[in-house]
Rosetta silent file (secondary structure, phi, psi, omega in degrees, C-alpha in Angstrom):
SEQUENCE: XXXXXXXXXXXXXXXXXXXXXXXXXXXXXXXXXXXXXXXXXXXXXXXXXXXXXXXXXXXXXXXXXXXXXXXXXXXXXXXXXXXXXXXXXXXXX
SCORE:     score description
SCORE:     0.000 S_00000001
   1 L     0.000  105.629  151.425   15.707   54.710   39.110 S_00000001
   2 L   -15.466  139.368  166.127   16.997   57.684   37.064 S_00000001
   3 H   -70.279  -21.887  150.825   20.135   59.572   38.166 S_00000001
   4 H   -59.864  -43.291 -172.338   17.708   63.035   39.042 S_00000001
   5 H   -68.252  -45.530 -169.958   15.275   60.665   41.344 S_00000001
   6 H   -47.317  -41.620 -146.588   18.460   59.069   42.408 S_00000001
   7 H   -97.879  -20.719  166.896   19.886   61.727   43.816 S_00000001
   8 H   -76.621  -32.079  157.279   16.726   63.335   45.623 S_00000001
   9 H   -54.853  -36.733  178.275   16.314   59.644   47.133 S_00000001
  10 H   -65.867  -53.513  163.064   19.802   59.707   47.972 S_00000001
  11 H   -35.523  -34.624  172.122   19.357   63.171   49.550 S_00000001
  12 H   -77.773  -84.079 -141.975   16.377   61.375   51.540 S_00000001
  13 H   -60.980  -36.945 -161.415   18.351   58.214   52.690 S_00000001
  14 H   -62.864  -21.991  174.333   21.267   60.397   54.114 S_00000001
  15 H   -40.718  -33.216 -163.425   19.288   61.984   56.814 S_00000001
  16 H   -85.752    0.360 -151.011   19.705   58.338   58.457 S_00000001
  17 L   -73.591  170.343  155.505   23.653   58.589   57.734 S_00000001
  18 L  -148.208    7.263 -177.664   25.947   59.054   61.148 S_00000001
  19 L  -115.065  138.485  174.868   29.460   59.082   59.534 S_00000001
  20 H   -69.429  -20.583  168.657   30.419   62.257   57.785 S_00000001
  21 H   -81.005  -44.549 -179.971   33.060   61.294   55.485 S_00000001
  22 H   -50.855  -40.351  174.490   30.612   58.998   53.607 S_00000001
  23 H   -51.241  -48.656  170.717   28.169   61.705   53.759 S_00000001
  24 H   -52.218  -95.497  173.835   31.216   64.042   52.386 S_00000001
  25 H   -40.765  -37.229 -174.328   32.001   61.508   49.406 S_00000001
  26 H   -89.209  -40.448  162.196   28.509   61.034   48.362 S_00000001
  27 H   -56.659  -60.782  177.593   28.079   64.790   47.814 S_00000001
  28 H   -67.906   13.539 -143.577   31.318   65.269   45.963 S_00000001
  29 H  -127.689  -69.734 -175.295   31.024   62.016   44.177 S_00000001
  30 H  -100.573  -18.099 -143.751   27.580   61.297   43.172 S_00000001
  31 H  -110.897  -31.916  175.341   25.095   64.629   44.253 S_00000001
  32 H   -53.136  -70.990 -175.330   27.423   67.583   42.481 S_00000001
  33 H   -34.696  -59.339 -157.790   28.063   65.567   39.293 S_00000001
  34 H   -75.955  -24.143  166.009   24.675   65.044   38.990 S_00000001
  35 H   -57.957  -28.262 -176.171   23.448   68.349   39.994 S_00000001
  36 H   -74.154  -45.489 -169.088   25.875   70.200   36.874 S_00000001
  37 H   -44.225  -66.272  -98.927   23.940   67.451   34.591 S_00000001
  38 L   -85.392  178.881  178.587   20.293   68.853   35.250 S_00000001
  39 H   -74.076  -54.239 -165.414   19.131   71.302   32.949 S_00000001
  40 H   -85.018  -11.692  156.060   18.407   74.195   35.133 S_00000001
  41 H   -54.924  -84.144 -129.919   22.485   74.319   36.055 S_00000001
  42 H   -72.242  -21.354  164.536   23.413   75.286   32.610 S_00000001
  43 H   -87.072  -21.527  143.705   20.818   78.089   32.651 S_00000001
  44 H   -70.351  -52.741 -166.329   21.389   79.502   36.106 S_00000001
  45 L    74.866 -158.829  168.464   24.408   78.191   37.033 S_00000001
  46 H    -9.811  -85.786 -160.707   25.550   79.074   40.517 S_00000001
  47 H   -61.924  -11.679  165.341   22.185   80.064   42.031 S_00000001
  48 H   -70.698  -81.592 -148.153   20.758   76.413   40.787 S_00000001
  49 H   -44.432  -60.707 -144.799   23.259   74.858   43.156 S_00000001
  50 H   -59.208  -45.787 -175.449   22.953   77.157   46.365 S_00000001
  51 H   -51.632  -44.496 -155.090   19.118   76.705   45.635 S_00000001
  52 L   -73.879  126.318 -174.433   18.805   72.926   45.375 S_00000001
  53 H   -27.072  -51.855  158.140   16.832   70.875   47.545 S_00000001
  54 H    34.133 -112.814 -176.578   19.535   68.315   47.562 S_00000001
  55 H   -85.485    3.900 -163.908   22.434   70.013   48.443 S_00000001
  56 H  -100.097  -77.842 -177.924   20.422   71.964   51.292 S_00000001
  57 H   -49.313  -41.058  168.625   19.626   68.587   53.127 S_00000001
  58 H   -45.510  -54.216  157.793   23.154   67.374   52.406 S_00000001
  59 H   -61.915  -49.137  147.351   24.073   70.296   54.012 S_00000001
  60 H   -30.789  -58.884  142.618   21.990   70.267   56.547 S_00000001
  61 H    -0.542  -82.821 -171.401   23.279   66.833   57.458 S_00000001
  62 H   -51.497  -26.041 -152.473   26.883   67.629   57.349 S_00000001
  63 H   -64.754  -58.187 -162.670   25.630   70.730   59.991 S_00000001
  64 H   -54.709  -62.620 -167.437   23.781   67.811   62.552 S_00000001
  65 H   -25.558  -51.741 -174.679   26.729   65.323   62.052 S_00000001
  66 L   -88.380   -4.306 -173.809   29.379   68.229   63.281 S_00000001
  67 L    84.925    3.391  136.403   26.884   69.911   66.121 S_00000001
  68 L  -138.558   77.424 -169.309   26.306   72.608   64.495 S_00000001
  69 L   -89.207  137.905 -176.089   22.693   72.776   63.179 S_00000001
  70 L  -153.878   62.146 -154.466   21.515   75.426   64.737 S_00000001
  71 L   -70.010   99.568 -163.718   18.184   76.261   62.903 S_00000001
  72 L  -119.159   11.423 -172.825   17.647   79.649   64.803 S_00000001
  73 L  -146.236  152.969 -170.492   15.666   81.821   62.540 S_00000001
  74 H   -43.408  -77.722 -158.118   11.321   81.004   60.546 S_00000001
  75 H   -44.480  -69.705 -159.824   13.886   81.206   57.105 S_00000001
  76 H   -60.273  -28.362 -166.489   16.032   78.673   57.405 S_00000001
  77 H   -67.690  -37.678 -159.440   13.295   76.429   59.089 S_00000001
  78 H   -80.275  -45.083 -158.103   11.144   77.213   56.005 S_00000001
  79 H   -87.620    0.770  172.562   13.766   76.700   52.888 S_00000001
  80 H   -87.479  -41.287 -174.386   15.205   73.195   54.936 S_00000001
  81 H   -61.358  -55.077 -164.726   11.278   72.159   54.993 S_00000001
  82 H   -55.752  -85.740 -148.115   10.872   73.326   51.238 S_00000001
  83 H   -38.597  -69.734  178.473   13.930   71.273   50.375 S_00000001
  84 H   -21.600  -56.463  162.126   12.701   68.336   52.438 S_00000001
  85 H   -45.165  -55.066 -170.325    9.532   68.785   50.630 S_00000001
  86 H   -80.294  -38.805  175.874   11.003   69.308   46.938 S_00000001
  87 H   -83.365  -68.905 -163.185   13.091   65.331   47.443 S_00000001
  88 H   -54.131  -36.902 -165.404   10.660   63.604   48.374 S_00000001
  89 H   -76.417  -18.058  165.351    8.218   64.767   45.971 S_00000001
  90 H   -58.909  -29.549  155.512   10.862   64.586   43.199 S_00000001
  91 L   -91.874   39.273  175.342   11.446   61.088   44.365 S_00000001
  92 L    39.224   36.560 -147.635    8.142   59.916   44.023 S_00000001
  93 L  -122.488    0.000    0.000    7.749   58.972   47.602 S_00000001
């Protein structure tokens, strides 16, 4: 598996996670690093991260873990779906 698929499968597997420092450590550890590699970082920069499918479900994650996911408005429901959407199909699944 490639380190891009890896990391939208990894982005996939963590939904099942329940402890938050591991969750915590696999984002700064494996899902950043790999995010600065891609291509579309060094031309955007910033708004490549905040955008990426990913780090949105990572984040999301970390939200449920602490209690407070609170999806309360169509936008958020739609760009956590997109994301959702954007790993798997990046991870060939």
């Amino acid at each position: 598996m490639s380190a891009v698929r890896s990391i939208y499968q990894t982005a996939l597997d963590v939904q099942d996670a329940s402890n938050p420092n591991g969750v915590i450590n696999t984002l700064a550890n494996e899902i950043m690093p790999a995010i600065r590699e891609e291509a579309g970082y060094r031309e955007v920069g910033t708004q490549y991260v905040k955008d990426h499918p990913a780090l949105i479900l990572f984040l999301d994650k970390l939200n449920s873990l602490c209690g407070l996911q609170s999806i309360g408005d169509q936008a958020s429901y739609d760009r956590i779906s997109a994301a959702y959407a954007a790993c798997h199909e990046a991870a060939g699944r």
